[in-house]
N, C-alpha and C positions, 0 to 999 in steps of 0.2 A: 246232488251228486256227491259231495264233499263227504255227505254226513252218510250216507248210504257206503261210500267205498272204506270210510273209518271204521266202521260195524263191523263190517263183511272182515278185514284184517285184524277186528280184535277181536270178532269172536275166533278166527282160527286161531290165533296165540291163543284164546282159551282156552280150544281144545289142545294143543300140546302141553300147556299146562296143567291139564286136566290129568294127561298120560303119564305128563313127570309129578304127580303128585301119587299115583299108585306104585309107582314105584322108589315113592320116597325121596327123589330127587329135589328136598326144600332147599337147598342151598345153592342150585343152579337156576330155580327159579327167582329166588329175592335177587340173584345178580344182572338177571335178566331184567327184572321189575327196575331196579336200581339204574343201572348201564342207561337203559330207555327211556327212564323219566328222567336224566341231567338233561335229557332237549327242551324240560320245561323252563330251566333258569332260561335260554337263550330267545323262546317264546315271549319270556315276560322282557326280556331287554327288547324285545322287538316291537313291544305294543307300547312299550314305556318311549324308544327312539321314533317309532310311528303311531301315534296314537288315531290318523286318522282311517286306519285297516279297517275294513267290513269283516264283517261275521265269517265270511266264505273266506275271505283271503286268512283269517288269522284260522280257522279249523286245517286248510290245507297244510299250515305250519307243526300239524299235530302228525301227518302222516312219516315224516322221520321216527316219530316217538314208536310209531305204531308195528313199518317196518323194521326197524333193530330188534323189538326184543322179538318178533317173529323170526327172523332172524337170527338172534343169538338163544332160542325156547329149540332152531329147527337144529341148529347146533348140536345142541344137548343133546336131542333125540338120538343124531346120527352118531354120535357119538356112545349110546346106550343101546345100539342095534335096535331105535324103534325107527323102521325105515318105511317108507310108504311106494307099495307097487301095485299098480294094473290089474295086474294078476293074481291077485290078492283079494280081488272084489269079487263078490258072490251076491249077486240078484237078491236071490231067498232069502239071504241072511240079511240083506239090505230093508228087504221090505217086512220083514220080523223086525228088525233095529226097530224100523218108524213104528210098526203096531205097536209095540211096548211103549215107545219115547210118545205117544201121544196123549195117555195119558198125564204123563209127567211134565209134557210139557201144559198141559192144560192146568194140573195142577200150581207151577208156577207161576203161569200167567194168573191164576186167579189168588195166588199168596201175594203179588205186583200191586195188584188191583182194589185187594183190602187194605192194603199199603197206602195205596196212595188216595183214593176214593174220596177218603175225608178232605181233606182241600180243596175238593172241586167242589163238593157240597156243600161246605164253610164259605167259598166265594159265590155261590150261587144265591145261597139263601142268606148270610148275612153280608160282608165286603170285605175288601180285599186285605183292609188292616186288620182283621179277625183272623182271616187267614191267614197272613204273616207273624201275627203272634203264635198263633200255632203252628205253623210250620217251624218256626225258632224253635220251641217247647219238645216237639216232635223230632226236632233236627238232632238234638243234644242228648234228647232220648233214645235214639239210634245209632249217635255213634260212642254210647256209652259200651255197646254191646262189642265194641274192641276188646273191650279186656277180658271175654271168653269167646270170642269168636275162632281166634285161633285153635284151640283146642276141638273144630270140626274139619280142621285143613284132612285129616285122616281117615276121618269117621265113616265115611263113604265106605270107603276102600276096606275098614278092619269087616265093619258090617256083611261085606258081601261075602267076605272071607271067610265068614263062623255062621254064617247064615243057616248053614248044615247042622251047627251043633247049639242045639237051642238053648242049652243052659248057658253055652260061652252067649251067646246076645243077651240073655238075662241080668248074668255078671257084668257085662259091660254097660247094659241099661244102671245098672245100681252104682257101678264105681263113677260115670261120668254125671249122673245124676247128683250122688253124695258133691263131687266137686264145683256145680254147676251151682247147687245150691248154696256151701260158701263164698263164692266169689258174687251169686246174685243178694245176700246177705247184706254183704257189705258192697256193694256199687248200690242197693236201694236208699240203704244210709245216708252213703254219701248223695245221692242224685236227689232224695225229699231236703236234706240239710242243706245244701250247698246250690241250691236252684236260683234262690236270689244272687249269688255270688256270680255263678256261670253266664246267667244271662247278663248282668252290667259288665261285666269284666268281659264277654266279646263282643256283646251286640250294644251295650253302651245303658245306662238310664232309662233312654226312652222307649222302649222294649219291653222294661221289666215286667208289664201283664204275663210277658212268655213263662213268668217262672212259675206262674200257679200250673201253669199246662204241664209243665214239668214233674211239677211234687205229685200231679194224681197219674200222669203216667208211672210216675218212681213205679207206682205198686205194681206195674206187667211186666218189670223186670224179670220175674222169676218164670213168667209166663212164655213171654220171647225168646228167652235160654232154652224151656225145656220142650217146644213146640220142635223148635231148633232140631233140637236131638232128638224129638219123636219121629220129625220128619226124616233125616239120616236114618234112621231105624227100618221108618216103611219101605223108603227107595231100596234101602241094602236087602230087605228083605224081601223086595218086587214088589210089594202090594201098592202099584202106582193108580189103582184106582180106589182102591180106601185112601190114598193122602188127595185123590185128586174130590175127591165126594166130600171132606171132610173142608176142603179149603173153599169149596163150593159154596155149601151150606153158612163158612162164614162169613163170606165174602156176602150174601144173600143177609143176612143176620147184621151185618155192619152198615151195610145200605139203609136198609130198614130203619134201624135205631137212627141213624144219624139225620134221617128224613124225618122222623114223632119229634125228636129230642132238640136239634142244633136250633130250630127257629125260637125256642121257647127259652132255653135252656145255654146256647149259646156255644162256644170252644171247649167248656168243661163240660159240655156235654158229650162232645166229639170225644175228648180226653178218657174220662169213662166207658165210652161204646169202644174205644179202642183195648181196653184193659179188659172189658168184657170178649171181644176175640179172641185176644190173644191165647185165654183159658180154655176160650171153646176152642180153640184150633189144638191146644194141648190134651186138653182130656178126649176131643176125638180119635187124636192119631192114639193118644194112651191105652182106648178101648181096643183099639182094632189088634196094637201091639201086644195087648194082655189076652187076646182069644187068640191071638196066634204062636204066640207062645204059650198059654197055658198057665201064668201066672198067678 
């Protein structure tokens, strides 16, 4: 019940943030983000003075975090004339929303699923310390993608904007492409060189297997950035069933490999079947964005 009513209020904070992000409002959102998580110092004083809390009693201590920034997101809105009325709702228009959001949402669910897919795999068919090396290897791998993640907070939104004018999504394909590329330059650099470093310095010595998982992910750096932005590309330009066909087929592609390869082959197998996705999810959505624009 706990984990169900947390969802359910972060995804609506999602969608208000979703609203204030078309309209450019980043600076009422990070204060909102900010404001809402200081209730995690007072969480961790709480598990620290009670350490014997259950699972349920310490998630319910999350539902402050969850109402404030719903809260201080519903703020914002009313204060930017984005106001929510009754009257305002239109049947037709509701059930067109859904028909288009299904594929996108399908698409999602199945970029989730080649996501995560390898670790069940890895714990199935080899054990669970295979899989926690890879998960570490993988973990580091994913949150390298901070330092251009930010640069799609807008992408959405400019996309839908220029959608009409095909050369402008061309030009935009090319400028964020050019910068996507040096920043994935060098975070690959750094993430093959520094793999031994990352994994003892958080996860300690006895870990270190994680770092080879690491240096053969390094190589889908370039792949996970520009997927990224191909994906923002289809969505802005509606084709939610070319992005959702294409994440299909790798989700289906990633299964497969991971099932020949991981028994025989082992995490670096996974590691590789992962790098091999990422490409294929790039140069699908790539295709579909170069016949639709004409490039």
């Amino acid at each position: 019940m706990a984990v169900c009513l947390l969802v359910y209020l972060f995804s609506l904070g999602n969608i208000l943030s979703r609203a204030m992000s078309a309209l450019y409002l980043f600076k009422q959102q990070l204060m909102s983000l900010l404001l809402s998580r200081s209730f995690i110092l007072v969480l961790i004083l709480l598990a620290l003075i009670f350490p014997g809390l259950s699972i349920n009693q310490m998630l319910l201590f999350l539902l402050p975090i969850a109402l404030t920034q719903l809260f201080l997101l519903f703020n914002y809105c009313v204060k930017n004339n984005l106001t929510l009325k009754l009257s305002d709702f239109d049947f037709r228009k509701a059930v067109s929303m859904l028909r288009i959001s299904i594929p996108l949402g399908l698409a999602v669910m199945f970029s989730f699923l080649y996501d995560k897919i390898d670790i069940v795999i890895i714990s199935r068919l080899t054990d669970f310390n295979e899989a926690a090396f890879y998960n570490i290897g993988y973990g580091i791998f994913k949150a390298s993608a901070i330092a251009y993640s930010f640069i799609f907070v807008s992408g959405f939104t400019n996309i839908s904007y220029l959608s009409r004018n095909k050369r402008a999504v061309r030009l935009f394909f090319k400028k964020y492409f050019t910068l996507l590329f040096l920043i994935c330059l060098v975070l690959m650099i750094i993430l093959f060189a520094g793999a031994d470093i990352f994994v003892n310095l958080i996860y300690t010595s006895k870990y270190s297997d994680a770092a080879d998982v690491v240096k053969i992910l390094s190589l889908a750096t370039f792949g996970l950035a520009f997927n990224n932005l191909t994906g923002i590309i289809l969505n802005g330009l509606r084709l939610f069933k070319e992005n959702m066909i294409v994440t299909l087929i790798g989700l289906i592609i990633n299964v497969i490999l991971n099932i020949i390869f991981i028994q025989k082959y082992g995490i670096a197998a996974a590691a590789v079947v992962t790098v091999i996705t990422e490409y294929f999810i790039f140069a699908g959505q790539y295709l579909f964005i170069r016949k639709n624009l004409k490039m």
